[in-house]
C-alpha positions in Angstrom: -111.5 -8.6 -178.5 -109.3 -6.2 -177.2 -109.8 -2.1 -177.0 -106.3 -1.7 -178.0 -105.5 -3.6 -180.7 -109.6 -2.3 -182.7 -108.0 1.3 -181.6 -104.0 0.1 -183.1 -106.0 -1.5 -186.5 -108.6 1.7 -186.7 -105.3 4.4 -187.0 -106.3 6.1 -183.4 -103.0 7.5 -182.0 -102.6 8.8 -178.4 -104.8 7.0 -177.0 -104.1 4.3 -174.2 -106.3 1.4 -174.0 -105.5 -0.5 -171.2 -106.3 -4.5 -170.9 -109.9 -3.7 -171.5 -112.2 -6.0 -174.0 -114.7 -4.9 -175.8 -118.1 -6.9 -176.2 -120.0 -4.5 -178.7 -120.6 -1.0 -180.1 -123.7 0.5 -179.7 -125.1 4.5 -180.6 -128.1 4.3 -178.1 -127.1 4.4 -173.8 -130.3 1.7 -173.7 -128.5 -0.6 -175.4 -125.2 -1.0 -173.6 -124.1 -3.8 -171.8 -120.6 -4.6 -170.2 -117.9 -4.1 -172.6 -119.7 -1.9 -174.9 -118.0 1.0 -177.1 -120.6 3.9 -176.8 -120.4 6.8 -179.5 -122.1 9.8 -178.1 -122.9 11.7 -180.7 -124.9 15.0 -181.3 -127.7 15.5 -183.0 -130.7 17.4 -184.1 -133.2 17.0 -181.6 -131.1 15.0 -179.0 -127.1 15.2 -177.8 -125.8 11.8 -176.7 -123.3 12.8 -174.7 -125.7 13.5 -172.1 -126.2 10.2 -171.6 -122.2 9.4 -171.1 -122.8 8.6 -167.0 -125.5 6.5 -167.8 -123.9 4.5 -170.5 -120.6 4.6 -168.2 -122.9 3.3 -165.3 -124.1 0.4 -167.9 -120.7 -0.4 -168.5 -119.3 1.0 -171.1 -115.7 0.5 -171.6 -114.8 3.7 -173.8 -116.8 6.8 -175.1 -116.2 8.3 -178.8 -116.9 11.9 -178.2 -115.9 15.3 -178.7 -113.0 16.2 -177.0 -115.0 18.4 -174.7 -117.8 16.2 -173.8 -117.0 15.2 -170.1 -116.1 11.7 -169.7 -115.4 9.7 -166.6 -115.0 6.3 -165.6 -114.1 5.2 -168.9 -111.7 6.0 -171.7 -112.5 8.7 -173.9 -111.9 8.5 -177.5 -111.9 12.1 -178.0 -112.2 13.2 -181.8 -113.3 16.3 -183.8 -115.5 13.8 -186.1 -116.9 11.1 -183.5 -119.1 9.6 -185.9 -116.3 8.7 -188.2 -113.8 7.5 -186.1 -116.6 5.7 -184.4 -117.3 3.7 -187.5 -114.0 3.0 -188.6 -113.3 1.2 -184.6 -116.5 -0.3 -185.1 -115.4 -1.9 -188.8 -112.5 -3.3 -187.1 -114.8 -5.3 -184.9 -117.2 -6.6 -187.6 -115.6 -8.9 -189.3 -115.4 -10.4 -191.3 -116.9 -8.8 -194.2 -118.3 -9.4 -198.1 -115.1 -9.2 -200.4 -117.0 -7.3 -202.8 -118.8 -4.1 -201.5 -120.2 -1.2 -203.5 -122.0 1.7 -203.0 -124.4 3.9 -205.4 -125.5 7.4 -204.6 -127.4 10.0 -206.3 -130.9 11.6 -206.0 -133.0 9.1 -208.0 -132.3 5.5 -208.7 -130.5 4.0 -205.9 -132.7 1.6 -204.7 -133.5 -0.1 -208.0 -129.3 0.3 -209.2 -128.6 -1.3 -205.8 -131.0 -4.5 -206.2 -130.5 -4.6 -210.0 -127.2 -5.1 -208.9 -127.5 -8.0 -207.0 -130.0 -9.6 -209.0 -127.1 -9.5 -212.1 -124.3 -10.7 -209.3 -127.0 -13.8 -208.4 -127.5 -14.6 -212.1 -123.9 -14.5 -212.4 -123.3 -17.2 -210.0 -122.8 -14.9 -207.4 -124.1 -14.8 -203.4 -125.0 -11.1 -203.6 -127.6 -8.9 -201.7 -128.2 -5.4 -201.2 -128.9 -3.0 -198.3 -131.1 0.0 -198.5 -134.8 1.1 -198.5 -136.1 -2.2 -199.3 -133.9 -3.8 -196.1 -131.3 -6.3 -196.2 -132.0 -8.8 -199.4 -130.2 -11.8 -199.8 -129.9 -14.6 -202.2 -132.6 -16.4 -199.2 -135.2 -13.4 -198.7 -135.4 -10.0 -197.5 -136.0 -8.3 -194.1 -137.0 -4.5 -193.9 -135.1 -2.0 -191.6 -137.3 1.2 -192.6 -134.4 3.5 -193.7 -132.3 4.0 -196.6 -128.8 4.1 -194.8 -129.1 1.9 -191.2 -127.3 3.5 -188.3 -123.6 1.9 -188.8 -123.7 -0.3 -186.1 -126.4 -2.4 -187.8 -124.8 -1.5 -191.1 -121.6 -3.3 -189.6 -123.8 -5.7 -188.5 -125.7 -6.7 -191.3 -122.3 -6.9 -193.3 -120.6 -9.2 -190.9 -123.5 -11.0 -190.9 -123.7 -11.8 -194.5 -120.5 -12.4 -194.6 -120.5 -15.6 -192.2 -123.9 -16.8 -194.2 -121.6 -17.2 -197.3 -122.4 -13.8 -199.1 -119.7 -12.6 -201.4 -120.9 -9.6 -203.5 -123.1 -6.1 -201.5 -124.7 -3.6 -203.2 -126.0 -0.9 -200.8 -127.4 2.4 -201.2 -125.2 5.4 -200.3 -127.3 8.5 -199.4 -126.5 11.6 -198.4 -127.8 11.3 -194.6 -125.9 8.4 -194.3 -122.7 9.9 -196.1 -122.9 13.2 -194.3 -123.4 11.5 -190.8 -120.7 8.7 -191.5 -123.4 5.8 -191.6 -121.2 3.4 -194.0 -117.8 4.0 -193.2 -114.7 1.7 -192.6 -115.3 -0.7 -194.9 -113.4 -1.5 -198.6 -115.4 -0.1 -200.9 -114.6 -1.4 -204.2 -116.4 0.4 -206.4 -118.9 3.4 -206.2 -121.7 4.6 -208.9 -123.5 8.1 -208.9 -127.1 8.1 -210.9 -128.4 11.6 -210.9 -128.4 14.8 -209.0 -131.8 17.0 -208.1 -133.4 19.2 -205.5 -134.7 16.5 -202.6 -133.6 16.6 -198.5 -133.4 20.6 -198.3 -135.0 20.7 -195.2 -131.9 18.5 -194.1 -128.4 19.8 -195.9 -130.0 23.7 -196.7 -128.5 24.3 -199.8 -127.9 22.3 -202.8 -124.4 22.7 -202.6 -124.6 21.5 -198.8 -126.8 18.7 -200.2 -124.4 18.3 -203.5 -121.6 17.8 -201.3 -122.6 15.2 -199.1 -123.6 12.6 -202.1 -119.2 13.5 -203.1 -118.0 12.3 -199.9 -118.2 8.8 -201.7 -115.9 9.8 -204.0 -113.6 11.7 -202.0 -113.4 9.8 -199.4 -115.5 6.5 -199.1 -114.4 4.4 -202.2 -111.1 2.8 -202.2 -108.0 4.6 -203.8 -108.1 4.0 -207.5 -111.6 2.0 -207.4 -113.9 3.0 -210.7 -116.7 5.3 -210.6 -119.5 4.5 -213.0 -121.4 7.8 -213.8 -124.7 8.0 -215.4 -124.7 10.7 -218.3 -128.1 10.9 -220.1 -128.7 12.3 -223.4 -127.1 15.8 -221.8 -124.4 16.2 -219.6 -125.7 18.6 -216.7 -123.2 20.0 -214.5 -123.8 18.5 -211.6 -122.9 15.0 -213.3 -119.6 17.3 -214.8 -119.1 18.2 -211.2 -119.1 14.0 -209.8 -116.8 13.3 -212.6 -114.0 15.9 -211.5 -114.5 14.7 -208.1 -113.9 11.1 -209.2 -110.7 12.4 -211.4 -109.3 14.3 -208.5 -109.3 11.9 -206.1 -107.9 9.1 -208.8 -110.8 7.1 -209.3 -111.3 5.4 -212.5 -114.1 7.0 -214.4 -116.5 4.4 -216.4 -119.5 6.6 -217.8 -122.7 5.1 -219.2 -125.5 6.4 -220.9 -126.0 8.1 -224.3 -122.7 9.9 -223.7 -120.9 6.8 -222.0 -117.3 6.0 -223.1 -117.2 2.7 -221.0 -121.4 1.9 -221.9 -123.4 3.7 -224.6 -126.8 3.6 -225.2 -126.8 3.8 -228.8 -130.4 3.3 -229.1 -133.5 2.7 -227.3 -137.1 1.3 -228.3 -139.9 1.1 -226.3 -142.6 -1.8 -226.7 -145.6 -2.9 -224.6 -143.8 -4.7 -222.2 -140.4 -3.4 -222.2 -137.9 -2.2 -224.1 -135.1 -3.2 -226.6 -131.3 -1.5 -226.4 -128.8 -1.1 -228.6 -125.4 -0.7 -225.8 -121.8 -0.4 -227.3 -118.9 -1.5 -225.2 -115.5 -2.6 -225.4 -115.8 -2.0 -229.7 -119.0 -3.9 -229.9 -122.3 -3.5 -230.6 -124.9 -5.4 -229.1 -129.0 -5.9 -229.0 -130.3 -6.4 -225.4 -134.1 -6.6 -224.8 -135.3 -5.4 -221.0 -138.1 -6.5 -219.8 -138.9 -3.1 -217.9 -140.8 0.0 -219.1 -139.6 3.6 -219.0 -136.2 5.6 -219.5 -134.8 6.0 -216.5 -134.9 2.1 -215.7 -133.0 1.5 -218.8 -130.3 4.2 -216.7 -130.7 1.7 -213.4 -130.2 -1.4 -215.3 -127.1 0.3 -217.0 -125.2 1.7 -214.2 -126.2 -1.8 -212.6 -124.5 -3.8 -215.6 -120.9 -1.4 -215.4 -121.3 -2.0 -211.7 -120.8 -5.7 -212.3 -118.4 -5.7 -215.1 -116.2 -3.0 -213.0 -116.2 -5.6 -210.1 -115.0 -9.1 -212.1 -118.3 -10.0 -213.5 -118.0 -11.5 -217.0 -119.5 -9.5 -219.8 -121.6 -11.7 -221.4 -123.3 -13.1 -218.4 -124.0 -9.9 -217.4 -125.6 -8.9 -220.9 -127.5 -11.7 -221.2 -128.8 -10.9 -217.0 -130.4 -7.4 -218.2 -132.8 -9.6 -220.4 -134.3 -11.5 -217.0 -134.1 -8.4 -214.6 -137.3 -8.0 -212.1 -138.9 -4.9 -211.2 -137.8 -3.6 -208.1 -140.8 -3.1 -205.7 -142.5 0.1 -206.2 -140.3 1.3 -208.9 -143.0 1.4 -211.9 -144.3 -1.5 -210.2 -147.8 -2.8 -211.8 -150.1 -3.3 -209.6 -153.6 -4.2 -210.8 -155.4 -4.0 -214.3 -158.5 -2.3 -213.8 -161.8 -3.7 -215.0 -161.9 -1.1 -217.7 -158.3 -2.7 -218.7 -156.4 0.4 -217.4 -152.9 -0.4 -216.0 -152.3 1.1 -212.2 -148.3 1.4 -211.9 -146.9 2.2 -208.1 -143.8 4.8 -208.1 -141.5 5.9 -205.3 -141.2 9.2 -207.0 -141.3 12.0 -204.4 -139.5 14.2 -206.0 -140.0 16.7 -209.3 -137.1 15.1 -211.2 -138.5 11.9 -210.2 -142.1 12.6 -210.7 -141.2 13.3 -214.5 -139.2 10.5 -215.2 -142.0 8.3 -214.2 -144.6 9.9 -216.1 -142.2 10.0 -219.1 -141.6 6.6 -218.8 -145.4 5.8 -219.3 -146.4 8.2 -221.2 -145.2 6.1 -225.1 -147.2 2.8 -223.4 -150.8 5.6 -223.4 -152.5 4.9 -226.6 -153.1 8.5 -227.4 -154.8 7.4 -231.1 -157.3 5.8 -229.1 -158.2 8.3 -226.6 -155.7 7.0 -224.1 -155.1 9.2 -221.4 -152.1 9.1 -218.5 -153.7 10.0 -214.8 -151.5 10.4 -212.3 -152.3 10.6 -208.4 -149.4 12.2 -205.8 -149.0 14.3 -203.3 -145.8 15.6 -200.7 -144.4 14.7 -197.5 -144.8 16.9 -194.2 -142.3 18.4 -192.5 -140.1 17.9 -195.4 -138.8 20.4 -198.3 -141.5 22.6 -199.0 -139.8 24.2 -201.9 -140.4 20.8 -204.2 -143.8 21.0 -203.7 -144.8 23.7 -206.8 -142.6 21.7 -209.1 -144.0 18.5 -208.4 -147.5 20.4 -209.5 -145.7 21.7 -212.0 -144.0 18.7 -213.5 -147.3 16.7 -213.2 -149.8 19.2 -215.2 -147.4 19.5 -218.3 -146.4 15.7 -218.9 -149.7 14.0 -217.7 -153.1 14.3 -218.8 -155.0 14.1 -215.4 -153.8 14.9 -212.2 -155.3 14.3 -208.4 -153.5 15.8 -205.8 -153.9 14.1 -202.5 -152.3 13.3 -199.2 -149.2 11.5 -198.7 -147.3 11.5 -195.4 -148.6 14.5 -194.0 -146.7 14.5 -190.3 -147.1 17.5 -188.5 -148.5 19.5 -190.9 -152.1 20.5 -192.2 -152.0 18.2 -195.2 -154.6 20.6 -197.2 -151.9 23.3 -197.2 -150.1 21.1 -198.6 -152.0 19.9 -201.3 -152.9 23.8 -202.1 -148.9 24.3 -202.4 -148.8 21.7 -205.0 -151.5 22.9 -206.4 -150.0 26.2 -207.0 -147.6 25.1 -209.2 -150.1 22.8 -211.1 -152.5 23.9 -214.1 -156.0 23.3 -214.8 -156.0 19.9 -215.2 -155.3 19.0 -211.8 -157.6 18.0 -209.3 -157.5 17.6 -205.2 -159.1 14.8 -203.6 -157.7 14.4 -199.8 -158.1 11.3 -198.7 -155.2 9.1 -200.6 -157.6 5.7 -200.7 -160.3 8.2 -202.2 -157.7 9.8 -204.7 -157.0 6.7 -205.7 -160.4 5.1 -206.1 -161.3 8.1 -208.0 -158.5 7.7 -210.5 -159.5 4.4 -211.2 -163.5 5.2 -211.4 -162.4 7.8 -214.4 -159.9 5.3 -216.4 -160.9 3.7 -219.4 -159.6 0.7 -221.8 -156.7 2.7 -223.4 -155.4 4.8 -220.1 -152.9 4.5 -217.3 -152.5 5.1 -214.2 -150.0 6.6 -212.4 -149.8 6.4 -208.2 -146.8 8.2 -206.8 -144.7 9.2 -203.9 -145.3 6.6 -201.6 -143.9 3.4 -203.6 -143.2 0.1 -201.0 -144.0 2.2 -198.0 -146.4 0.2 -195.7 -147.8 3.1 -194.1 -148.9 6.6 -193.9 -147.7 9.2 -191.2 -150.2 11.0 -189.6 -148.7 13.3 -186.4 -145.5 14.4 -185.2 -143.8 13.8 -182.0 -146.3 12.2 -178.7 -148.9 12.6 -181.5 -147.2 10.9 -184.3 -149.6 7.7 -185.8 -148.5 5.0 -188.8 -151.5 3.9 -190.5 -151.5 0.8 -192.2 -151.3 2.1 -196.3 -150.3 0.2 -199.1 -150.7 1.6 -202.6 -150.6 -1.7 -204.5 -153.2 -3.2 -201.7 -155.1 -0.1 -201.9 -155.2 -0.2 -205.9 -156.2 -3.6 -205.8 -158.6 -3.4 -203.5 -160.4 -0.2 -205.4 -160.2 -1.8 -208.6 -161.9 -5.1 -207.1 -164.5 -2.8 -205.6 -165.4 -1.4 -208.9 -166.5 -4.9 -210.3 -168.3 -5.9 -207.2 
């Protein structure tokens, strides 16, 4: 393919190509090969451009830089935002793509809005997947890539790649790492959905504004002019979710809200039962009865953004209805794990942050049989070398909508993971406990649960391991919270 024409079809002006061919892109100087596009980039702990002469050496064909990085023996794109008009060369050379993409941001709720998506696209007659924390999942299986936003040459990648195995419908996850550094760009987006908004990634974007408008760029500039914009809006409006909706309205986009204040969805009612839940939703004039077969609030909120997500993009109504009565849970989103001996059920959450953290425990809390004694246990802890502001409310949040708490270790990277247990600690109240070790924590949890209580592991959700170290010292232990439950509740019969 040639430089020129990606460069004429991307909207670069000024620059002049040449006859050259391109072969690739790639963001890393080890991965070049002759013909590649190389975007040298800077960074927190590393500047790419100081690997332009060995990338050139390599052969790369052109470098996307600033204008001031040195470039020579090869063209240089030069741009004030290389990432971005990296990406959008780069789109121009995966092809071809899914017809229908969309893209969900928000604090909370992505991962299980992105896959609930697809699964309501499959059972729609669709060839959908979705692309985010779990991996890449298609209708044939699923393969991990450890982050929630891939770098956007694999992004690309992936897409073009589904594309030529017959997929039709994406559903990725849009966070704010990935919008802020330009991760999923150049592609037609054609719709976009925001869940939530709460403290989380502080250590990354500084403020919440910073952090508030990174998750808008979707809306203001990633989302196709005039595409809709489904916005969750609970049982109160807050004004971060006021704020995504005039961001939408400015930019054009056509507004869909859902929720107990939804114009385009409403959740007239909710009940909860022992294994799920049963919805009264009113759309289009109607009211209708739809039973989910998954527990707690804020997965009804998933399953609904999901549902406007598939209507807004061709889907027919009543297929889609009748798909929210057969949706799976999404791996560790309030994923059961094990029944204990006793006849306590151990549920795995993501939840990492406070806002998250109390949903969770919310959504269990109606399934504890409190006339019987029943009690709600929950076992977290925090992340090193991550926001240590969240740490105090997660305590907090814990102690007042749980009965028991154990704080314990989760990912502690470079840090002394007992300081961080103490700074949860001091936001929790009396009935929280520390235990360190997170297989102990756990085992302990399950020791002290009884016939009528549930248990509660957080924070670490799908994640295979735990992160010991930073830098040269950095380790991944093998950790699984659903193995680990499993195994501690078998070791309690034994």
């Amino acid at each position: 393919m040639k430089l020129a024409d990606l460069i004429q079809r991307a909207g670069i002006s000024g620059v002049e190509a040449g006859d050259a061919s391109v072969t690739g892109f790639a963001i890393d100087h080890r991965k070049i090969a002759p013909g590649t596009v190389f975007g040298a980039f800077q960074g927190a702990k590393f500047n790419a451009e100081d690997f332009i002469p060995a990338a050139i050496e390599a052969g790369a064909v052109a470098i996307v830089a600033r204008g001031e990085a040195g470039v020579d023996g090869a063209l240089h794109i030069a741009s004030d935002e290389p990432r971005q008009t990296f990406a959008n060369l780069a789109a121009e050379f995966f092809t071809p793509v899914p017809q229908t993409v969309i893209a969900v941001t928000g604090t909370n709720g992505k991962t299980s809005t992105a896959e609930m998506t697809r699964q309501i696209w499959r059972m729609c007659g669709e060839r959908a997947a979705s692309i985010g924390t779990l991996g890449v999942t298609t209708p044939d299986g699923s393969v991990s890539t450890g982050l929630t936003t891939p770098d956007i040459v694999t992004f690309l990648s992936n897409m073009s790649g589904l594309a030529r195995e017959g997929v039709t419908h994406v559903a990725y996850e849009a966070s704010s790492h990935g919008l802020s550094q330009f991760r999923n760009e150049g592609l037609r987006v054609s719709a976009g959905a925001f869940t939530n908004f709460s403290r989380d990634h502080l250590d990354y974007h500084g403020t919440m504004d910073e952090y508030f408008a990174a998750k808008m760029r979707l809306f203001d500039e990633v989302v196709e002019d005039g595409a809709p914009a489904i916005i969750w809006t609970g049982g109160e409006i807050s004004e971060w979710t006021r704020r995504a909706i005039e961001h939408a309205e400015k930019r054009g986009l056509r507004v869909l809200t859902v929720g107990e204040q939804g114009e385009f969805l409403r959740l007239a009612a909710r009940e909860a039962s022992q294994l799920g839940q049963t919805l009264t939703i009113e759309h289009d004039g109607e009211t209708r009865t739809v039973k989910l077969p998954l527990i707690g609030a804020y997965q009804t909120a998933n399953a609904l953004v999901s549902a406007a997500l598939a209507m807004a993009t061709g889907s027919d109504r009543l297929q889609v209805f009748d798909a929210i009565g057969r949706l799976q849970p999404v791996r560790g989103r309030l994923e059961r794990a094990v029944i204990t001996a006793s006849g306590a059920p151990v549920y795995i959450d993501y939840a990492h942050t406070p806002d998250a953290l109390e949903a969770a425990i919310i959504a269990l809390g109606p399934h504890v049989d409190e006339a019987k004694g029943g009690k709600l246990i929950v076992v977290f802890g925090a992340g090193g070398d991550r926001d240590t502001g969240k740490r105090a409310p997660m305590g907090a949040a814990a102690s007042k909508h749980a009965d028991a708490v154990i704080v314990t270790d989760d990912n502690p990277r470079g840090e002394d993971a007992s300081n961080i247990r103490a700074e949860i600690l001091s936001g929790a109240d009396a009935n929280a406990s520390e235990v360190g070790g997170r297989r102990e924590a756990i085992a302990a949890a399950i020791a002290d649960s009884g016939a009528h209580d549930i248990i509660l592991i957080a924070g670490k959700g799908h994640e295979e391991g735990q992160i010991i170290g930073s830098g040269d010292t950095m380790r991944v232990l093998p950790f699984n919270d659903v193995q680990v439950a499993r195994e501690c509740a078998a070791e309690m019969v034994a």
